[in-house]
C-alpha angles and dihedrals in degrees: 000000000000113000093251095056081049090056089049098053092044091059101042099046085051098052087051093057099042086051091057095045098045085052091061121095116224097269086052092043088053108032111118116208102218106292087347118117113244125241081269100051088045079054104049083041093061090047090055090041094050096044107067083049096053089056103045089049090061107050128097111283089244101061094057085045087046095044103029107015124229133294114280089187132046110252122281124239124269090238082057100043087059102046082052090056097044087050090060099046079051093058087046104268107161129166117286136195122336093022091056110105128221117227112288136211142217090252093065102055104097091043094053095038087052086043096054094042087053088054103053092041083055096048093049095048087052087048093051089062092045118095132224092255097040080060100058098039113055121063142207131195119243125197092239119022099034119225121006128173123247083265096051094047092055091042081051088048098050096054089034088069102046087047087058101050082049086060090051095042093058095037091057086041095056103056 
């Protein structure tokens, strides 16, 4: 997928979330499936997921090869790069640490939807200046599926998002 098709979807996928979320009433926006995360806590999780990736995407190119190295592979697809996620989740991989959210109100709702707009906007703008190459050469470590390259992490942003809204979508549905 071309970096401006990836810009697209990210957009797209995100809008989608943030309509849905902007739709809920309070209760809705709060209610918790058991041992599931509310509307409110999938939202602070993609903040805290997007935002790591916003600022590494906007460092100089030397800091991620100095940190992290460079690609020994080409990217993968984005097809593949899902099937690897879903696999994980299938093994149990769950978000850890830092991407865990604490439990979230009503009244944050407008701050955490804006934040995470911003975000995205953000993250778009700094893949815009990006190449092609640039793309497929620099990596960053993810909890769960190692090191991707800049491609792959905003392949991985883009589903994380509508897998998400699908989390939302069959909690709301179960009560």
């Amino acid at each position: 997928m071309k970096k401006e098709e990836l810009v697209t979807l990210l957009q797209n996928n995100h809008a989608q979330y943030l309509t849905l979320i902007k739709q809920l009433n309070d209760e809705d926006f709060c209610y918790a499936p058991a041992d599931k995360w509310s509307a409110g806590q999938q939202t602070d999780h993609l903040v805290k997921s997007v935002s790591p990736v916003n600022m590494a995407m906007g460092l100089p190119k030397f800091i991620p090869k100095l940190l992290f190295g460079v690609a020994n592979r080409p990217s993968r697809s984005y097809e593949t790069l899902i099937e690897k996620y879903n696999l994980k989740l299938q093994e149990g991989g769950r978000a850890s640490g830092r991407f865990v959210p604490k439990p979230v109100t009503a009244h944050q709702k407008e701050d955490l939807v804006k934040q995470l707009e911003f975000l995205v906007k953000k993250l778009c703008s700094k893949t815009e200046k990006k190449s092609e190459t640039d793309l497929d050469t620099y990596i960053l470590p993810h909890p769960l599926l190692g090191k991707l390259t800049f491609r792959e992490m905003l392949y991985f942003t883009a589903y994380h998002v509508e897998h998400h809204r699908s989390l939302v979508i069959k909690g709301l549905g179960n009560r």
